[in-house]
Structures are given as C-alpha cells and as structure tokens.
Backbone bond lengths (Angstrom), bond angles and torsions (degrees), N, CA, C in turn:
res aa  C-N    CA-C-N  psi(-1)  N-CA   C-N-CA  omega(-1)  CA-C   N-CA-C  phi
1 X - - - 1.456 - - 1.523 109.83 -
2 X 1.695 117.02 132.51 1.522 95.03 177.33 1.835 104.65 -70.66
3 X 1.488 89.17 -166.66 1.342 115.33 -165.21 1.591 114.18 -124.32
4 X 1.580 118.55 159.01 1.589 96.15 170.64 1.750 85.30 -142.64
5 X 0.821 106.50 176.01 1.954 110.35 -174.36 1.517 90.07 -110.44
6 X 1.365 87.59 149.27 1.579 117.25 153.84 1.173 121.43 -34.28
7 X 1.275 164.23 99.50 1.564 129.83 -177.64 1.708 97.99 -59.92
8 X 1.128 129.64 -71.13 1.518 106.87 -143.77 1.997 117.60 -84.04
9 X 1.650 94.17 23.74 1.231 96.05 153.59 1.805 135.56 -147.46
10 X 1.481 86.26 -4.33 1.455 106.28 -174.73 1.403 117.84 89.75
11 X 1.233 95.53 -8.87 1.863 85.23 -176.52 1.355 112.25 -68.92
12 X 1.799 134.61 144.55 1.503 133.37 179.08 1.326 105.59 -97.83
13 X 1.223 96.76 137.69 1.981 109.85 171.27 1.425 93.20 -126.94
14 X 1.392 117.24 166.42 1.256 140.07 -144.69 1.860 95.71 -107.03
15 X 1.373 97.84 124.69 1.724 103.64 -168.25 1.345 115.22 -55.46
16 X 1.448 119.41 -37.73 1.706 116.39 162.12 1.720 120.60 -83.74
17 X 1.406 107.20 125.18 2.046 113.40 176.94 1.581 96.33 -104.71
18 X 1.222 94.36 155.86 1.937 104.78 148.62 0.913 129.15 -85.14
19 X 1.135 126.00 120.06 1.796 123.65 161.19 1.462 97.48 -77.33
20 X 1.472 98.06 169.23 1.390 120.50 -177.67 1.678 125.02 -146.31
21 X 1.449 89.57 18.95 1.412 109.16 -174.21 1.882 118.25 -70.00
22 X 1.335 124.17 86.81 0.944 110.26 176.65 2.132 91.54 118.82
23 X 1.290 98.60 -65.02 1.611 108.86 -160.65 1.814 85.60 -72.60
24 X 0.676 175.21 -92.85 1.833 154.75 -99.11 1.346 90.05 -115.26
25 X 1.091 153.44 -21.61 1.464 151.34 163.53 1.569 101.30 -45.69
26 X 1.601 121.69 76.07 1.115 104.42 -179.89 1.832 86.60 -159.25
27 X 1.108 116.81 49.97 1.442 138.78 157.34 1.633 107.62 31.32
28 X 1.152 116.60 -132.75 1.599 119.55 172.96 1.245 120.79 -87.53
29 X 2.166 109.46 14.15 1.229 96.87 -164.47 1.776 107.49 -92.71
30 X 1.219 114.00 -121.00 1.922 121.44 -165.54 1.954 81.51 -79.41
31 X 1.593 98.35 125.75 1.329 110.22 -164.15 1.997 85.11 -130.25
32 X 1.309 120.93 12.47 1.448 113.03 -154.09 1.877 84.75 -99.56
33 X 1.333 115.42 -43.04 1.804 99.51 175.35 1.293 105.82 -52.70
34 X 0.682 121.57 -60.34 1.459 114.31 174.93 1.349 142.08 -63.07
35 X 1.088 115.75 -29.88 1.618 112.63 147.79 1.740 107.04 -32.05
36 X 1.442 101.96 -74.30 1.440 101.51 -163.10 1.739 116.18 -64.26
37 X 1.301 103.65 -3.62 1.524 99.92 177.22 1.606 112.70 -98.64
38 X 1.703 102.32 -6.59 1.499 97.16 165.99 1.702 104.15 -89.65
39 X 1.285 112.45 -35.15 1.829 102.59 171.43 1.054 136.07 -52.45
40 X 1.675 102.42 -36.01 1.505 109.44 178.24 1.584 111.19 -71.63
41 X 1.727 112.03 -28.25 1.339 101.00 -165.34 1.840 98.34 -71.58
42 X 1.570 104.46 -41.31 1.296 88.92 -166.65 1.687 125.90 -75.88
43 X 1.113 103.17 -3.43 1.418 141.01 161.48 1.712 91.07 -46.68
44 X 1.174 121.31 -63.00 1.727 116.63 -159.76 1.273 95.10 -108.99
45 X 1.320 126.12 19.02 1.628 114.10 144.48 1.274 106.68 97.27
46 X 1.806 110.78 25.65 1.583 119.55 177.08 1.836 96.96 -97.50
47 X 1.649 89.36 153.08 1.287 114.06 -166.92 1.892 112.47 -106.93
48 X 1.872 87.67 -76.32 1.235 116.81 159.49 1.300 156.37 -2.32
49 X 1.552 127.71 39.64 1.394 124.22 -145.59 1.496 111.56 -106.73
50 X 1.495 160.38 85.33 0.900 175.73 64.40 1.900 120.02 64.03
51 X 1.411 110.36 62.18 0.913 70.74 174.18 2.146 121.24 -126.74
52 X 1.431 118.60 -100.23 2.086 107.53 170.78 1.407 105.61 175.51
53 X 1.094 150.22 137.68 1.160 155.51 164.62 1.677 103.68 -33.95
54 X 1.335 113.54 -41.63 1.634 128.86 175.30 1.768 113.67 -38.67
55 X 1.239 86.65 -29.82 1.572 96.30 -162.62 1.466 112.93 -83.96
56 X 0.842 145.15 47.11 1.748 148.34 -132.24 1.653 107.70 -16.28
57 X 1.246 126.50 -107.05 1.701 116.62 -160.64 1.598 85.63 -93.76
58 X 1.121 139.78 9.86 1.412 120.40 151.67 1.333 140.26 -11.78
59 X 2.051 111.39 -58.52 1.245 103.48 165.56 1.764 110.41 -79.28
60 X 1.159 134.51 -44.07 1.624 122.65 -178.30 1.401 97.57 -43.86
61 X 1.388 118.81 -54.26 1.745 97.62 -179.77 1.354 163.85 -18.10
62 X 1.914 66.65 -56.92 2.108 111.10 -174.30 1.642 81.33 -76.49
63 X 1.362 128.00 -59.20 1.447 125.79 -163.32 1.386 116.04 -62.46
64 X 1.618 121.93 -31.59 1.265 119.31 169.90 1.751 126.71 -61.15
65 X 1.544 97.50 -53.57 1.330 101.47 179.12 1.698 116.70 -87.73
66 X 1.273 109.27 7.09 2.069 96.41 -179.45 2.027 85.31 -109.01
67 X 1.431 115.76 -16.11 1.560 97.70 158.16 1.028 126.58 -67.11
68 X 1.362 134.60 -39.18 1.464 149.07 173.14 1.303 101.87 -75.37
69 X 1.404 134.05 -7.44 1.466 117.31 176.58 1.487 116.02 -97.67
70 X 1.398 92.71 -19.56 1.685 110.63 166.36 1.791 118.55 74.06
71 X 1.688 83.96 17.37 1.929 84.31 -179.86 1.776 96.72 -125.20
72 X 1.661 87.34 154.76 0.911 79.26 170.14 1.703 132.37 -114.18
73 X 1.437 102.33 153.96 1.536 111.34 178.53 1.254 121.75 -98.24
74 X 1.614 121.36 176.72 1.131 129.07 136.81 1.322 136.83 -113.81
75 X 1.936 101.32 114.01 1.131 126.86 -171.10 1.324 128.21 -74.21
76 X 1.338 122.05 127.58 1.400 119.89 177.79 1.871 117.16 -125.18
77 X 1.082 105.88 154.40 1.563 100.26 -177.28 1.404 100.23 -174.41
78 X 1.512 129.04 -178.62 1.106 129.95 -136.32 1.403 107.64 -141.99
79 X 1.105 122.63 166.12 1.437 130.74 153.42 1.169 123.22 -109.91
80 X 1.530 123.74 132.60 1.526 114.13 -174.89 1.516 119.74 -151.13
81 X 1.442 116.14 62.60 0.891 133.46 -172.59 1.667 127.56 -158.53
82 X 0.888 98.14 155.60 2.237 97.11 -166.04 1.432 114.34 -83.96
83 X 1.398 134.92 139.81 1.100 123.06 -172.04 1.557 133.31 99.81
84 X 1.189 129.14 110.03 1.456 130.32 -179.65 1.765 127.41 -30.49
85 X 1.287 108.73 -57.12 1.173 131.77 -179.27 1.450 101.07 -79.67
86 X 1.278 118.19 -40.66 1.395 97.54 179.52 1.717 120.37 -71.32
87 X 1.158 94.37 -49.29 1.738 98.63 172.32 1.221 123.59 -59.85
88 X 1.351 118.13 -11.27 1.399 131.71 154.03 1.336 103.84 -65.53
89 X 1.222 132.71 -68.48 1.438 135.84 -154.92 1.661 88.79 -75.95
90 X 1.080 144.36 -33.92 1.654 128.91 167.30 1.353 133.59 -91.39
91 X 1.644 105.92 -1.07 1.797 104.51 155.33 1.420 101.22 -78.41
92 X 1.388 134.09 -27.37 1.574 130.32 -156.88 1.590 98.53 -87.88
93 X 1.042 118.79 -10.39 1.252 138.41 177.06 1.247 118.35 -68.00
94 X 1.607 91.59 -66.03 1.653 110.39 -175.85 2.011 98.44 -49.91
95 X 1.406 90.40 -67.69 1.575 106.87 -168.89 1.971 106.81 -28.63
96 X 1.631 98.28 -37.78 1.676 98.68 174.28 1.488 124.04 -47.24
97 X 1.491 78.92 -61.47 1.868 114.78 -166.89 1.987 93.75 -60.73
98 X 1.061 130.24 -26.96 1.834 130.03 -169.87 1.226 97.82 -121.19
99 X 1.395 132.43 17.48 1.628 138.23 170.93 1.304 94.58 27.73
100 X 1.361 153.08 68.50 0.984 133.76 118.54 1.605 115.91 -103.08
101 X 1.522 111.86 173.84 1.309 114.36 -172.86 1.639 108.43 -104.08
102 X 1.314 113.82 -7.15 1.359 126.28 -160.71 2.076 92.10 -134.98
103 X 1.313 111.10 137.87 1.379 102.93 161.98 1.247 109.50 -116.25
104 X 1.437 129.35 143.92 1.241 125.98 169.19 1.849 127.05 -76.71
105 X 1.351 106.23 -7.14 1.067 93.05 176.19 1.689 88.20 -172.71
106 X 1.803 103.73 125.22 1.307 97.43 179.05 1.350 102.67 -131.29
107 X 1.630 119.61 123.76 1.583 136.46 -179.56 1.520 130.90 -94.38
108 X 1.257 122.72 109.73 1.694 130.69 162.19 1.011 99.62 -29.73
109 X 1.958 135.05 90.42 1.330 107.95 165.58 1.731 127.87 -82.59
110 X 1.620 99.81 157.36 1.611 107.92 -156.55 1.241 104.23 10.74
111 X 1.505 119.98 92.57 1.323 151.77 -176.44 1.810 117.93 2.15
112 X 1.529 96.23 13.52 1.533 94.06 165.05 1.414 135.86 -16.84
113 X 1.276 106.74 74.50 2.205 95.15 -171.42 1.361 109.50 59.18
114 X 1.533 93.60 59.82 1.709 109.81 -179.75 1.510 94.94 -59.23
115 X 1.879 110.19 -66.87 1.284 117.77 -172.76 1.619 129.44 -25.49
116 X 1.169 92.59 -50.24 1.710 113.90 -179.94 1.537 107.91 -61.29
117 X 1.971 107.41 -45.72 1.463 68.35 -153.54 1.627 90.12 -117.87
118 X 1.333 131.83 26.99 1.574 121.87 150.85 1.300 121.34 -48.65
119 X 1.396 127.49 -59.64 1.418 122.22 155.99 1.281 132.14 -29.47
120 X 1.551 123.43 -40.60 1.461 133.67 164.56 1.716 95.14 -48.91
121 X 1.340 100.93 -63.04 1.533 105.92 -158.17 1.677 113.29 -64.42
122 X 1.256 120.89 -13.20 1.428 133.97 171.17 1.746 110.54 -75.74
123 X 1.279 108.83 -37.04 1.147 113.20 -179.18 1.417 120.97 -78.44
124 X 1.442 100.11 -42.09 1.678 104.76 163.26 1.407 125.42 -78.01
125 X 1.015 143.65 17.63 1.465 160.81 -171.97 1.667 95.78 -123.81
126 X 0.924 138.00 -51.17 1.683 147.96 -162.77 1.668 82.49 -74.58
127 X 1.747 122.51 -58.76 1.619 124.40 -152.83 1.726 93.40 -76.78
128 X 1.560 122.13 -33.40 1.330 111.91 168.76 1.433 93.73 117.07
129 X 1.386 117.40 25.70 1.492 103.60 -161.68 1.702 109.55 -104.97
130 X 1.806 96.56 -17.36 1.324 93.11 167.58 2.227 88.60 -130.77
131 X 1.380 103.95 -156.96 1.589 96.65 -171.64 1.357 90.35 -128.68
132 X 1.545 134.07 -40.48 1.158 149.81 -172.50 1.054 140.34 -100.75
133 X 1.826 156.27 133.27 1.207 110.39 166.65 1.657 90.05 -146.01
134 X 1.249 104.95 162.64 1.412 133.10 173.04 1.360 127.93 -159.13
135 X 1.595 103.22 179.99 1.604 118.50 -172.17 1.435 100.10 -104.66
136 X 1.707 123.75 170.47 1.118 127.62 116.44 1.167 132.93 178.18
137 X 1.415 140.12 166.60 1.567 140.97 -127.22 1.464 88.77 -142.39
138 X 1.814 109.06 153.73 1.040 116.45 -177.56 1.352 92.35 -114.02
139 X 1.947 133.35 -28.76 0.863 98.48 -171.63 1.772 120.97 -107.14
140 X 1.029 120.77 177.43 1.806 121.77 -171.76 1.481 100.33 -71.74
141 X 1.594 134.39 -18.49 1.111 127.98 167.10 0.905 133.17 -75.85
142 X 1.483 118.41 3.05 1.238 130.41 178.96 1.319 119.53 -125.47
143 X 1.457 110.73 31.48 1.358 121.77 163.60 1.666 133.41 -88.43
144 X 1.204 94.86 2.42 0.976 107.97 172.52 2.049 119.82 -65.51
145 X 1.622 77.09 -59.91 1.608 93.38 -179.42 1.822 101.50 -75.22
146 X 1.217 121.13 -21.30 1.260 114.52 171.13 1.739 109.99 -57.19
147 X 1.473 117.20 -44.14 1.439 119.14 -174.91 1.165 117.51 -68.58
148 X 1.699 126.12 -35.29 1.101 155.03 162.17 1.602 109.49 -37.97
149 X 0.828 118.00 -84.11 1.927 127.45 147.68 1.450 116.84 -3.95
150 X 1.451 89.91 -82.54 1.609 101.09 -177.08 1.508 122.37 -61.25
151 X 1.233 97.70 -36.83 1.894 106.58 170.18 1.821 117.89 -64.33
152 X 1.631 106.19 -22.15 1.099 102.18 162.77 1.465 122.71 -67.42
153 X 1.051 129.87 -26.04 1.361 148.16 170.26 1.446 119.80 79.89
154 X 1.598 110.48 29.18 1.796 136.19 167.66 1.251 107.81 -82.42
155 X 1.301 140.87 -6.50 1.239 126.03 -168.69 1.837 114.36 -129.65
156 X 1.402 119.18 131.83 1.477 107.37 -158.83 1.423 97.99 -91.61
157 X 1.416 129.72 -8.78 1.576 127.32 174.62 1.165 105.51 -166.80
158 X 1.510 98.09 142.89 1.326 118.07 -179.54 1.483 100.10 -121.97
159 X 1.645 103.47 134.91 1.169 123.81 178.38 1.731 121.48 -99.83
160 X 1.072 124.53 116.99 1.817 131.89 -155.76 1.474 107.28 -144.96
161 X 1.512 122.22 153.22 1.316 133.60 147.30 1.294 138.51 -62.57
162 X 1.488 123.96 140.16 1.783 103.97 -151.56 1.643 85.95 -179.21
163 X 1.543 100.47 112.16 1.346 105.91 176.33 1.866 98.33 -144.54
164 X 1.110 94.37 172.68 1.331 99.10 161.02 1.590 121.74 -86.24
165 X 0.946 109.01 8.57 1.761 117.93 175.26 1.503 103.63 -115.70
166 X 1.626 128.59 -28.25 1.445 132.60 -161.33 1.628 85.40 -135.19
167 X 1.654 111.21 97.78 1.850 111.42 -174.52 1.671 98.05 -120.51
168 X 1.934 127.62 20.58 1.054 133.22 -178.18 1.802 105.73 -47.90
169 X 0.933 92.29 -49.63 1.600 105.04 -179.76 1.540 133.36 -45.70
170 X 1.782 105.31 -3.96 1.443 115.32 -152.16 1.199 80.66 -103.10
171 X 1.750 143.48 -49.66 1.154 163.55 -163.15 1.480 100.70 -35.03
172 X 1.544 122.11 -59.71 1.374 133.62 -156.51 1.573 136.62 -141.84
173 X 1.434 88.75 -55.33 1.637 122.49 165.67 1.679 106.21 -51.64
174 X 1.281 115.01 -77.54 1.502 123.59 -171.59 1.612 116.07 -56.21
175 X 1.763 114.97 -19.09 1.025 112.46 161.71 1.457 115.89 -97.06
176 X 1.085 130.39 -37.47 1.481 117.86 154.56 1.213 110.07 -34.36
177 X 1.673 150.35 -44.94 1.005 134.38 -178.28 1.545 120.29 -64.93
178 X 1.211 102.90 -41.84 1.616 111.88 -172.40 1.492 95.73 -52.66
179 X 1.976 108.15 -52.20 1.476 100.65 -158.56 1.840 130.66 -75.74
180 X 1.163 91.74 0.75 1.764 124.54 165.22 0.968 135.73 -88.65
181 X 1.367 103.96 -21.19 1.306 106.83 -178.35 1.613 133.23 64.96
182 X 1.886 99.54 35.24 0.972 111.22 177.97 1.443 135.94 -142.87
183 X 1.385 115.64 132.39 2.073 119.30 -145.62 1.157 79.65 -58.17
184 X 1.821 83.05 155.05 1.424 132.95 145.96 1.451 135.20 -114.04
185 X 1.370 95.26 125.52 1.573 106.96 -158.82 1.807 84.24 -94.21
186 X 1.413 150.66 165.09 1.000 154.41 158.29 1.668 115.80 -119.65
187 X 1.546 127.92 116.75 1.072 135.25 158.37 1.255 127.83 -65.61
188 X 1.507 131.27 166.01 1.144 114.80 166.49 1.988 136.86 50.29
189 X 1.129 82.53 31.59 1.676 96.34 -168.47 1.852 111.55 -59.24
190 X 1.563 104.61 -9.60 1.634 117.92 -176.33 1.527 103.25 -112.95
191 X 1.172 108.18 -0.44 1.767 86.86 -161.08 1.144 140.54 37.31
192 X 1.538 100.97 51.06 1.083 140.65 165.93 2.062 105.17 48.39
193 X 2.103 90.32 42.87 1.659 79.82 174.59 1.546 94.42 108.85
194 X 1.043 127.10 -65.71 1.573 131.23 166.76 1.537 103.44 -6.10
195 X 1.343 111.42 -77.98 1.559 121.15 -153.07 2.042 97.38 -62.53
196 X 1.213 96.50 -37.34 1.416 89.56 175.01 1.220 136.19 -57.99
197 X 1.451 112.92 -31.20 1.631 148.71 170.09 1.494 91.79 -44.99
198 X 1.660 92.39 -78.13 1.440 85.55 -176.81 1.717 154.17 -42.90
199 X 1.569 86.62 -20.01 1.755 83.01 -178.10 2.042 99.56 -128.10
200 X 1.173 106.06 33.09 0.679 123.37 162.62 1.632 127.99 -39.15
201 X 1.476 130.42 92.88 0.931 122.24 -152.82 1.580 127.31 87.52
202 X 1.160 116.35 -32.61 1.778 135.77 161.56 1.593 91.94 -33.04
203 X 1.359 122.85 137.44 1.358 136.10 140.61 1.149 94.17 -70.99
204 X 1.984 121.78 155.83 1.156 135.04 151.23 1.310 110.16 -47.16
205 X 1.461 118.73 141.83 1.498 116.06 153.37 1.512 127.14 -73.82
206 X 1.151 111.81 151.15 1.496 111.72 175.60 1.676 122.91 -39.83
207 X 1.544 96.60 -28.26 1.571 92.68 -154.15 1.627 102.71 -83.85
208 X 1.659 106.91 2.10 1.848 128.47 174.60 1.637 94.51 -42.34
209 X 0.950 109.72 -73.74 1.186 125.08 -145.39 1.922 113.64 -70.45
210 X 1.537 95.41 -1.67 1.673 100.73 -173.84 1.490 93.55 -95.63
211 X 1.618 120.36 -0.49 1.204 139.55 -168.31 1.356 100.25 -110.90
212 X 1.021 131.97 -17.73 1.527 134.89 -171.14 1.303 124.83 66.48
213 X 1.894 114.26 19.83 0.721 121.83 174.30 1.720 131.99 -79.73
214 X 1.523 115.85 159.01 1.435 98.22 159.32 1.485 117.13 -172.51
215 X 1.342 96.62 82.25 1.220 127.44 -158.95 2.039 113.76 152.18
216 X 1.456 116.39 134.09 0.771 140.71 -125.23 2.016 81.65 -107.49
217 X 1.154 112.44 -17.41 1.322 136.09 162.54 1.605 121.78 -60.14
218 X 1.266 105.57 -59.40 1.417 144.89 170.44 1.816 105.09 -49.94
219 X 1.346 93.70 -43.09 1.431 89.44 -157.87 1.785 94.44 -96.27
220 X 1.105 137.74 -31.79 1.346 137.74 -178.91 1.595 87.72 -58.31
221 X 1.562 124.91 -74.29 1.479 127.42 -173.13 1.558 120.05 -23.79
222 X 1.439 102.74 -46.37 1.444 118.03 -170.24 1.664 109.65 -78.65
223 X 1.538 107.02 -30.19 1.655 103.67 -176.58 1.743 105.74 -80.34
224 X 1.705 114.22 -27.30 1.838 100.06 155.40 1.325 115.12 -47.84
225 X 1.500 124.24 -43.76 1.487 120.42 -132.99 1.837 88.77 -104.31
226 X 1.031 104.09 -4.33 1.774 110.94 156.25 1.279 127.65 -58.89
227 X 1.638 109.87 -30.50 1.139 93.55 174.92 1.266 108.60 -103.15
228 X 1.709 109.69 168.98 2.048 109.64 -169.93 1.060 87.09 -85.07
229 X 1.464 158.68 -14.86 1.376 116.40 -158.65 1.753 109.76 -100.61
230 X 1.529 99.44 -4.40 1.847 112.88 158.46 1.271 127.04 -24.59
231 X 1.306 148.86 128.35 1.296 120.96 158.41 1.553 111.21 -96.94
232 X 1.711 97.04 -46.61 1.611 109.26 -157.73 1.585 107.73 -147.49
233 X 1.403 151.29 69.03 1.297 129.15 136.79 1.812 132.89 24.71
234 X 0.893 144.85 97.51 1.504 151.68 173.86 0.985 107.89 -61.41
235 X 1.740 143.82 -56.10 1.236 149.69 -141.03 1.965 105.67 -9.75
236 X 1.193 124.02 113.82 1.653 131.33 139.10 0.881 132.61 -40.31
237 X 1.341 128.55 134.58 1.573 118.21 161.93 1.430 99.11 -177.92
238 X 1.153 103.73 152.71 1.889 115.89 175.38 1.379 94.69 -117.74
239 X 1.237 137.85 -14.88 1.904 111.00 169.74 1.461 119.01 -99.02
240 X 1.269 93.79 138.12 1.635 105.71 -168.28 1.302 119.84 -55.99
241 X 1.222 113.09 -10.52 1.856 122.58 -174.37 1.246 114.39 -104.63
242 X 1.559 100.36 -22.08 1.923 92.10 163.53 1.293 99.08 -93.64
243 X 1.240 140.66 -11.79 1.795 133.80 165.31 1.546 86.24 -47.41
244 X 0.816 95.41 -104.49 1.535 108.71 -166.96 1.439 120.56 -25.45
245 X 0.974 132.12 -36.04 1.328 134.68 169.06 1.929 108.35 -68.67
246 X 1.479 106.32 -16.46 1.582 104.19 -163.67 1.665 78.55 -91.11
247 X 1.460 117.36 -55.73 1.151 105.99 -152.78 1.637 127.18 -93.25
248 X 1.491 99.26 32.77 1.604 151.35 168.11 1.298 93.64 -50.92
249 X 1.336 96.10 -81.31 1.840 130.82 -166.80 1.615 94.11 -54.25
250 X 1.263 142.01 -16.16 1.641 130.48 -173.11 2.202 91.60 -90.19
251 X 1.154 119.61 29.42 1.361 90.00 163.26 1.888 79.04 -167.29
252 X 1.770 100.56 163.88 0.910 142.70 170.42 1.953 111.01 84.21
253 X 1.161 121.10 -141.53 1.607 117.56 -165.24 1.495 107.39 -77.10
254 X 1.261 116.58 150.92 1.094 119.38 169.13 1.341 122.64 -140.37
255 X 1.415 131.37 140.80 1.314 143.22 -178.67 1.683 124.82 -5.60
256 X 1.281 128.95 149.35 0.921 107.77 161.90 1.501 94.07 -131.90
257 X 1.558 96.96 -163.79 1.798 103.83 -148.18 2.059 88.35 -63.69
258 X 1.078 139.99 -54.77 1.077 118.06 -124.59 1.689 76.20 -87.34
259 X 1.796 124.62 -31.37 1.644 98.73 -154.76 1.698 89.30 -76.53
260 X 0.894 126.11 13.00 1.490 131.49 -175.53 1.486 98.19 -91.07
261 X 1.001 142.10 -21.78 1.667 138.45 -144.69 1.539 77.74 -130.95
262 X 1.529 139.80 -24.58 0.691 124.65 -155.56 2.221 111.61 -106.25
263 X 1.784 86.83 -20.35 1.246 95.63 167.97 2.098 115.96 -74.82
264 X 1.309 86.72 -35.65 1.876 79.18 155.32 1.354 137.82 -58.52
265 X 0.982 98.70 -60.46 1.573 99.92 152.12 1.353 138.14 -7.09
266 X 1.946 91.74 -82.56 1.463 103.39 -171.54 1.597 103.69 -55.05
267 X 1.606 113.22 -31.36 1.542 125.13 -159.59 1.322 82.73 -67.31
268 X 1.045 146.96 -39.62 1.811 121.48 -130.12 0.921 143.86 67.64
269 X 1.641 111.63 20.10 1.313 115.76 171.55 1.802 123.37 -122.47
C-alpha cells in the first residue's frame, strides 16, 4: 500500500486506516470476521486503526485481536468525556482496553472539552505516553472551531468528514491543514452507504480504470486521496471483501484535479 508522511514529522502511514465505528463493537461475541479483516488489512500493508471510548468494546476489540495478530499498528482513539480527571481516568483506560503502553495518536473527540484537555494531551506527548495528538468533529458546523485549532498550530491531526458528495471541507479546513502542516485523517469516506445508493447499478466508467480502479468503492477512496492535503481515509467495515476492495484503492494512480471535478459532475453532486 503506498504511504503518505506525517507532515510535522515525516514519518509514512499507509493511505488507507480502519474505522471501527459501529463494526468491532461486537463484545465477546463472533470476533472471527474480523480477525480476518484485521489480517487481510495487515496483509496489504495497513497500519491505521481508528478507533473512541464512544464506540462500546471497540477499543478491547482492536486490543484483543491486533495482540493476537502480533503486528504492529498505529493506534488511534479518543477521548470523550468532560473534565480533567476524568479524561485522565478514560485515556488510562483506553491505553488498558488497546494494551499498549504508548498510544500513537490520541484525539479530543468532537471537541468535547477540547480546552481542558489539550493541555492533558501536551503533557502526555512531552512524558511519551502517547506520540500524537488531535481533534475531531463529525459535524460541518463545527468547522469552524476545527480551523481555529488547527490554525493554532497545537494539534498534529485533525480528524473531519470528506466525501465526494460532502466537499465542505475543501473551502477552509483542508487548507488550514495543508498550511500547518497538519494530517488528515478522513471520516466517513461512504456516507455512511449514501455514495453507494447512489450509483447503484451504474457500470464503472471508463475513465475507472485510468485510475486503476475497479470498483465504485475504489474510486470514491481515490477522489479523497486526490487531494494533497489528505493524509489517510477511515473507511469501516467487518467483511473481509470490502477490506480488500477498500484497501485496493491505497495503491496505484490517482485522480487529478480536473478528472476529480469531473467525477462530481458525472455524480450530480
């Protein structure tokens, strides 16, 4: 899978992540789709795993099966709760539930008592306890304070929505990132199913394949990863055949601005 660097350190992570929103929330029950959708990812050279205390046993999940998978990732997860001490007492948490001792990347989710707990997160990044830290918002109204953030230039990633149907982000946000020099992780890269709706029945177009695409999956993935100020895609999933088909789209050509302006278009949006 290619790779894209960090901006503010150079390190490369692998252009397709997992989300886990909804799909690893599946407690002590059938944990075997998922096994194989963490093998396959790391199988194609995925790193990336995304997940939040929000998510119910999501993180024990991610921590059960990437211990037993015996590779290693880079883990991300969230804070989501009000209060100093408390968000203390639920990153130390998280760190249980994802057995690691170190996090690679720990996020203000949708800026819950951002104020409060950036300072936490400065302090634990300096002690080594996580490597990373960031914000991020699910909704477009709250991009404001997302730009606000990032323009301060305290935060190493910001986490946002970004589809080819939902392009609010191109306006301000995505260039605040570029001009900071700070990743973008992308949520919601399907609209949650939306984008699929839409072409539903659509043959690929010809111009898929100058993309190296093949799959209609493939090609939404690739029109995020068009733009430079992208780092990484989230896409979810617990079946192993849309893994693979998502994490398809992390190698070979990708869009440029106009067939990009031009896949809107054809879409209608």
């Amino acid at each position: 899978m290619d790779t894209r660097p960090i901006p503010r350190t150079g390190e490369r992570i692998p252009v397709i992540g997992l989300g886990t929103w909804q799909t690893f929330d599946v407690g002590d029950g059938d944990r075997e789709p998922l096994r194989e959708v963490l093998r396959g990812y790391a199988g194609a050279g995925g790193r990336v795993i995304d997940s939040s205390p929000m998510y119910g046993t999501s993180e024990e999940v991610v921590g059960d099966l990437v211990s037993e998978l015996g590779t290693k990732m880079f883990l991300a997860t969230k804070v989501w709760t009000s209060g100093k001490a408390q968000g203390i007492a639920e990153m130390h948490r998280s760190l249980q539930r994802m057995r690691v001792e170190t996090m690679d990347l720990m996020q203000v989710h949708n800026l819950l008592d951002v104020d409060t707990h950036l300072p936490t997160l400065r302090e634990w990044k300096a002690a080594g306890t996580i490597r990373y830290l960031g914000i991020t918002h699910y909704q477009l109204g709250a991009f404001d304070d997302l730009e606000r953030i990032v323009r301060e230039g305290s935060v190493d990633f910001v986490q946002l929505p970004y589809s080819v149907g939902v392009r609010a982000a191109e306006r301000r946000l995505l260039p605040a990132a570029a001009d900071t020099g700070t990743a973008v992780l992308v949520m919601r890269p399907f609209e949650e199913g939306a984008l699929f709706r839409l072409v539903r029945g659509k043959p690929l177009p010809t111009w898929a394949a100058d993309i190296d695409c093949t799959s209609w999956a493939q090609v939404f993935l690739k029109w995020i990863l068009g733009h430079p100020a992208v780092t990484c895609p989230i896409p979810a999933t617990s079946d192993p055949a849309h893994l693979a088909d998502n994490v398809a789209a992390g190698r070979g050509r990708l869009p440029d601005e106009a067939l990009r302006k031009r896949i809107v278009s054809e879409l209608g949006l």
